[in-house]
mmCIF file of the C-alpha atoms, coordinates in Angstrom:
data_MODEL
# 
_entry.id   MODEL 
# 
loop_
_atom_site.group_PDB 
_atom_site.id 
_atom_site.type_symbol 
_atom_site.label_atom_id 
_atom_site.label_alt_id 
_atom_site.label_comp_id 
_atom_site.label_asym_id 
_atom_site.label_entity_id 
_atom_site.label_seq_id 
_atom_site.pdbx_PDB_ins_code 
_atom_site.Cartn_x 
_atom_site.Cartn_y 
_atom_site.Cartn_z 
_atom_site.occupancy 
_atom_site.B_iso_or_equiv 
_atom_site.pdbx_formal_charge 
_atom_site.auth_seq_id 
_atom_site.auth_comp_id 
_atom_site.auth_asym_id 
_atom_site.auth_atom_id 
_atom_site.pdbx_PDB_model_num 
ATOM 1  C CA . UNK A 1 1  ? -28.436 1.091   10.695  1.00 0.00 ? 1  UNK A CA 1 
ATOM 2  C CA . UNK A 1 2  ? -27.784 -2.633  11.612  1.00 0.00 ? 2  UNK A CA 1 
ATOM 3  C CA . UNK A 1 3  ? -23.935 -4.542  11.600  1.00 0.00 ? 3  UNK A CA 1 
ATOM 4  C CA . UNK A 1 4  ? -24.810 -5.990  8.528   1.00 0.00 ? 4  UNK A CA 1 
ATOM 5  C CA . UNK A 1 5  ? -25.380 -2.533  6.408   1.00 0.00 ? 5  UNK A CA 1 
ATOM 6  C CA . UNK A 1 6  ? -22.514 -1.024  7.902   1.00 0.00 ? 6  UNK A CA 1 
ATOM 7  C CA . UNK A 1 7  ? -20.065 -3.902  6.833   1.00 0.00 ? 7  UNK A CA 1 
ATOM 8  C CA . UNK A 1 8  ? -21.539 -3.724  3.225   1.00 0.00 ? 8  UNK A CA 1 
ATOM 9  C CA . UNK A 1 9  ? -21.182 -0.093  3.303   1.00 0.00 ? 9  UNK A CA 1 
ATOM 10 C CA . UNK A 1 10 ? -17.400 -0.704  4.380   1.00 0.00 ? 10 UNK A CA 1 
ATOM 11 C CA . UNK A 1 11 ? -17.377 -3.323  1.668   1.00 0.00 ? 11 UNK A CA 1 
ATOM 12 C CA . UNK A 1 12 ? -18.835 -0.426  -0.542  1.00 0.00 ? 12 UNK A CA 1 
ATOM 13 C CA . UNK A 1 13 ? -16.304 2.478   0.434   1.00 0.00 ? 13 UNK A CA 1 
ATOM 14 C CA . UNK A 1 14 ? -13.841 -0.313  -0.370  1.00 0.00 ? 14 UNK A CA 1 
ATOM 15 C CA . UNK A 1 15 ? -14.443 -0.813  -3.503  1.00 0.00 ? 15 UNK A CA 1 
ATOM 16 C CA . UNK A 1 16 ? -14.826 2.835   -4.357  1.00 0.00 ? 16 UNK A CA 1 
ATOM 17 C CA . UNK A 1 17 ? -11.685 3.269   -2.874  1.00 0.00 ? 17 UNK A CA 1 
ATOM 18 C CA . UNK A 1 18 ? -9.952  0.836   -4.976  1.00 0.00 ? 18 UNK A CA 1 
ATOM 19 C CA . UNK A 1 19 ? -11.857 2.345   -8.579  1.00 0.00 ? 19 UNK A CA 1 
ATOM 20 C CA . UNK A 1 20 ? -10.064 5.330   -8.069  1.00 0.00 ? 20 UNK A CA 1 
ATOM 21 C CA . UNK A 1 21 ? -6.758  4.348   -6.953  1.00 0.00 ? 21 UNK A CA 1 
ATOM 22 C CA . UNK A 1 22 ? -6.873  2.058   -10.512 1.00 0.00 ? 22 UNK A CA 1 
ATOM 23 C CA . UNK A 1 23 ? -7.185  5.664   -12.362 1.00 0.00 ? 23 UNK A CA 1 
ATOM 24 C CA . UNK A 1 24 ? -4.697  7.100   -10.391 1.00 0.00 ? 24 UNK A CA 1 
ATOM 25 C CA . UNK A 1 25 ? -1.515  7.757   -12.081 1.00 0.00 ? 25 UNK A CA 1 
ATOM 26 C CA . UNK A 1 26 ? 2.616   8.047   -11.191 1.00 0.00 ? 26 UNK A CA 1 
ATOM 27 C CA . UNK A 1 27 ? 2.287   11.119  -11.099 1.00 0.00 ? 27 UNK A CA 1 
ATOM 28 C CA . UNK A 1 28 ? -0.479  10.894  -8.538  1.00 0.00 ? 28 UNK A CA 1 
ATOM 29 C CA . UNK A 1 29 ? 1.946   8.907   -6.330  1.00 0.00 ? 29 UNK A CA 1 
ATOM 30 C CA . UNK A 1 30 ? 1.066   11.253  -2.978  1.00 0.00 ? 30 UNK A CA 1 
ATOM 31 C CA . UNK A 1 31 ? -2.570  10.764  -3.681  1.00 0.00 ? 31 UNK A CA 1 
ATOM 32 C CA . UNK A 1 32 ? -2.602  7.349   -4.008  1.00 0.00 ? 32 UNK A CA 1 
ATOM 33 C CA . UNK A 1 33 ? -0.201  7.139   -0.521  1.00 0.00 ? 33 UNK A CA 1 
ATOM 34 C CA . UNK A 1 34 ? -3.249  8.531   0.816   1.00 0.00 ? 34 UNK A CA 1 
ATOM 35 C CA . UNK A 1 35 ? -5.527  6.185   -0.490  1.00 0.00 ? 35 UNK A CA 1 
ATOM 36 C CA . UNK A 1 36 ? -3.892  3.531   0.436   1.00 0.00 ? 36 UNK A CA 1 
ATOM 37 C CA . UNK A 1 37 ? -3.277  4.468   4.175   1.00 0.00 ? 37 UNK A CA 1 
ATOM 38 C CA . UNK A 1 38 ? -7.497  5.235   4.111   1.00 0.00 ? 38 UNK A CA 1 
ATOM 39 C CA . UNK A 1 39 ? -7.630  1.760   2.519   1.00 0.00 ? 39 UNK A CA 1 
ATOM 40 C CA . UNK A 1 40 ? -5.853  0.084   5.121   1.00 0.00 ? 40 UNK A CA 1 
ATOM 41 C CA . UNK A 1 41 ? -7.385  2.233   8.119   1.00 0.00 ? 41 UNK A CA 1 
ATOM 42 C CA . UNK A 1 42 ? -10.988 1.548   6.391   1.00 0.00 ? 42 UNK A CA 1 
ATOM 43 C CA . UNK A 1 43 ? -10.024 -2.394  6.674   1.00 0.00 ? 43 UNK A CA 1 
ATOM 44 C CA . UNK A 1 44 ? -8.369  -2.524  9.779   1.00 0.00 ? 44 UNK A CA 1 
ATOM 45 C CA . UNK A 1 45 ? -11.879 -1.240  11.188  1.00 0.00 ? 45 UNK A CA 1 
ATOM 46 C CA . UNK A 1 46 ? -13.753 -3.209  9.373   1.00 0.00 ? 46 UNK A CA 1 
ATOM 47 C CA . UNK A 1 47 ? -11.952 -6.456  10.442  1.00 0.00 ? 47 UNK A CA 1 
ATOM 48 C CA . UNK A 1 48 ? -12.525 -5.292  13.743  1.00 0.00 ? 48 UNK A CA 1 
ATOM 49 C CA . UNK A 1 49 ? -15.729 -5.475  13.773  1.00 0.00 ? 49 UNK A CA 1 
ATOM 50 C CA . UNK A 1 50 ? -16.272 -8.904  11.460  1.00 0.00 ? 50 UNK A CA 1 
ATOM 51 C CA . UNK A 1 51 ? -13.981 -10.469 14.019  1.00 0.00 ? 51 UNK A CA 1 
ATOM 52 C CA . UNK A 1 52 ? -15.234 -9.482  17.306  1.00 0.00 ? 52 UNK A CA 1 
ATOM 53 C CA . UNK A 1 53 ? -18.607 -8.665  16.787  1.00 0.00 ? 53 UNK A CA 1 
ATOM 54 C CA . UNK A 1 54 ? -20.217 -10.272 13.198  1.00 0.00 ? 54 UNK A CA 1 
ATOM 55 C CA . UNK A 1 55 ? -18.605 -13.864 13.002  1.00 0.00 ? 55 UNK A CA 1 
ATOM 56 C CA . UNK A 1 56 ? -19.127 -14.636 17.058  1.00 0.00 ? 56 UNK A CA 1 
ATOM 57 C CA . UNK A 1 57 ? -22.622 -13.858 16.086  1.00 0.00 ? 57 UNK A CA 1 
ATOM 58 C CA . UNK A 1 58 ? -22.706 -16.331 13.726  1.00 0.00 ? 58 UNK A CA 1 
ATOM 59 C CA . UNK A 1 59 ? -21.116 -18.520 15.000  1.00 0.00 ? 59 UNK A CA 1 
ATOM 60 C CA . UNK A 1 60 ? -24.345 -18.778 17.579  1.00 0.00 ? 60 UNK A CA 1 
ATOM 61 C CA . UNK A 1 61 ? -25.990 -20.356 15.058  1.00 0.00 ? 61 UNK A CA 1 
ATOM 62 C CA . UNK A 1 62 ? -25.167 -24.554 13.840  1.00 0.00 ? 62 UNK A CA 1 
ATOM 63 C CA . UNK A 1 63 ? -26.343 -23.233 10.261  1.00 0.00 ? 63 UNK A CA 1 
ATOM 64 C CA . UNK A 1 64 ? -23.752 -20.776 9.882   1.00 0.00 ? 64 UNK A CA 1 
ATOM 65 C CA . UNK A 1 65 ? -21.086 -22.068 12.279  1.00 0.00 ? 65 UNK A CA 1 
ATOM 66 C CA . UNK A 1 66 ? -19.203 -23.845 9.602   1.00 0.00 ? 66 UNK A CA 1 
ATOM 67 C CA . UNK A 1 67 ? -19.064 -20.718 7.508   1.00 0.00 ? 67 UNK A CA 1 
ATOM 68 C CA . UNK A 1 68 ? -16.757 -18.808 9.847   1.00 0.00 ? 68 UNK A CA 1 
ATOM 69 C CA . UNK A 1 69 ? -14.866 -21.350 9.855   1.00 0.00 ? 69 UNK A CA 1 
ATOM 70 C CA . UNK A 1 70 ? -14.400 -21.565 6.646   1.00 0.00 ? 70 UNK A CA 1 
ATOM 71 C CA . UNK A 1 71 ? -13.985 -17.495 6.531   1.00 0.00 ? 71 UNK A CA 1 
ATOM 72 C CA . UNK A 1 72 ? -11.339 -17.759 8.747   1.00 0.00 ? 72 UNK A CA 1 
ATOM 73 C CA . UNK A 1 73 ? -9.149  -20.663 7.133   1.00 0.00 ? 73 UNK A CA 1 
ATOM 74 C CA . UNK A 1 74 ? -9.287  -18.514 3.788   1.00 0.00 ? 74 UNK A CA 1 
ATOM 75 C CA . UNK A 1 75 ? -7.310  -16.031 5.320   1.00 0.00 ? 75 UNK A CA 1 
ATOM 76 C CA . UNK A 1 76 ? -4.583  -18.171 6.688   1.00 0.00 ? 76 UNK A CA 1 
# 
């Protein structure tokens, strides 16, 4: 498996993640603690590995240069 279908199967587990904390309920409150923290764990990897390994990558490249960039600016 390359970087690129592991960060959209991150992106994937994400979203799946997110789908069932939206049909958690209050009373599900411990559950969705621990969705969350897998959330956030799941993300902190995954940013990881978009910043140190994916966007220097693409950066390489004029074509795509201004795109990381641009990724990174959204966030701030």
């Amino acid at each position: 498996m390359d970087l690129y279908q592991i960060l959209m199967q991150d992106h994937c587990r994400t979203d799946q993640i997110f789908s069932v904390i939206e049909k958690t309920t209050a009373a599900e409150a411990q559950s969705r603690e621990q969705l969350f923290a897998d959330l956030r764990k799941g993300l902190e990897a995954h940013n990881v590995v978009e910043e140190n390994i994916f966007y220097p990558e693409l950066e390489r490249f004029s074509a795509t240069r201004e795109l990381v960039g641009d990724a990174f600016d959204a966030v701030d």
